[in-house]
N, C-alpha and C positions, 0 to 999 in steps of 0.2 A: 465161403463166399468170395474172399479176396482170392483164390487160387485159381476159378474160373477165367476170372477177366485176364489171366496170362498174360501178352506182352500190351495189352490195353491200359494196363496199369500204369504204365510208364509216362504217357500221355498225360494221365490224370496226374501222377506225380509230381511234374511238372506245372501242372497247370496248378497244384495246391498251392508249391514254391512258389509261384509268381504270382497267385492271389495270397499269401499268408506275406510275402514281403511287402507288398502293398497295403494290409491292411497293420502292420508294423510302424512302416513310413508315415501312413496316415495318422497314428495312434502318440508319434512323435510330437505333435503339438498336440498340446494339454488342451483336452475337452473334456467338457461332463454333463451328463445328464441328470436332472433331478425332477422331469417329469416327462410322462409318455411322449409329449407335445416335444418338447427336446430330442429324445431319440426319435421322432418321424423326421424332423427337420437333419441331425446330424447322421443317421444310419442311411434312411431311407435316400433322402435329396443329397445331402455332401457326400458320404460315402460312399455308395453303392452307385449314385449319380443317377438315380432314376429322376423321371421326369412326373409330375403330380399327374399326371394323365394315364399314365400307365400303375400309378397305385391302387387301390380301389381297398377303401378303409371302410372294414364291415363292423367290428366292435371300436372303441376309441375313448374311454374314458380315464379315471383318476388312477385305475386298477391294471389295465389289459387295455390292450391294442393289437386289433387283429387286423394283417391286410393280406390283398390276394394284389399280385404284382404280374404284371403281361410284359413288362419291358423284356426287348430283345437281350436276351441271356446266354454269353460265352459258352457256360455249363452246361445249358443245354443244345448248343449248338455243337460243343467238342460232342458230348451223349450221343447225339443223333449221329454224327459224321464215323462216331465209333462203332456203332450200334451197343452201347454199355445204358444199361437201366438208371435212369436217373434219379430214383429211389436208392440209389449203390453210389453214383456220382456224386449226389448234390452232399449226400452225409458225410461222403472224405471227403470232397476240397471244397466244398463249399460252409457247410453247417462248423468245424472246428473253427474257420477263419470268425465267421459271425460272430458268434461262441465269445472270442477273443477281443475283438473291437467292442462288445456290448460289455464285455465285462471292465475293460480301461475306460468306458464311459461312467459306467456306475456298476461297483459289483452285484449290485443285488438283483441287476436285473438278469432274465430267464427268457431263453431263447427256445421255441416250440416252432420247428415246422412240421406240417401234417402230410404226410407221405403218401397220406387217400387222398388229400389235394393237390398235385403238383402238375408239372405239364410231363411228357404228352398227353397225357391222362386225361387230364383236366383243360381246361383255358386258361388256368393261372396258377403260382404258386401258393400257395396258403403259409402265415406265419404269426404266431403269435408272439407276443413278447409282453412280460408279466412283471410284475417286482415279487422277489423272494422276500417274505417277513416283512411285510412294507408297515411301517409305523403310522398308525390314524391319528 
């Protein structure tokens, strides 16, 4: 897979570096999450800096949070300008860095994007996010 995108890679390399040091820097002050309603506020709006208007929260309870996000997206803006599938994009520099920040929040939570929802494909990304082993 990685051998196609040839010098395409490169681009994206960098654009990991510069969102994994960002979401590093960010991770520097001590937060935490201890209920969904926490990571929409600290993932969604502080981190990622989207705007409540551009989220669109389809599941949202005690357990899972599911949202489909339209905010204007780097990732897919480098994707489009590269021509690299963004099914291939979003999973290296995007989905690790996530991955990362949700886990310095609270380890137990689990990060799901849906790869049959994303853009251009779609009108938006699709993402869940769950707690692993969650104690009732």
């Amino acid at each position: 897979m990685e051998k196609t995108l040839g010098l395409k890679r490169v681009p994206l390399f960098f654009a990991k570096i510069v969102f994994f040091l960002y979401g590093f820097m960010w991770t520097l002050k001590r937060r935490s999450a201890e209920s969904l309603k926490d990571v929409y506020q600290l993932f969604y709006l502080d981190f990622l800096r989207l705007r409540e208007r551009d989220v669109e929260i389809v599941r949202f309870d005690d357990e899972v949070l599911v949202t489909r996000c339209k905010n204007p997206c780097p990732i897919l803006n480098l994707s489009l300008s590269l021509n690299v599938d963004t099914k291939i994009s979003c999973k290296m520099v995007s989905e690790p860095v996530c991955k990362y920040v949700l886990r310095r929040l609270n380890p137990r939570l689990v990060f799901e994007r849906n790869y049959n929802h994303i853009r251009p494909y779609s009108e938006s990304c699709e993402e869940t996010i769950y707690w692993r082993n969650r104690v009732c």
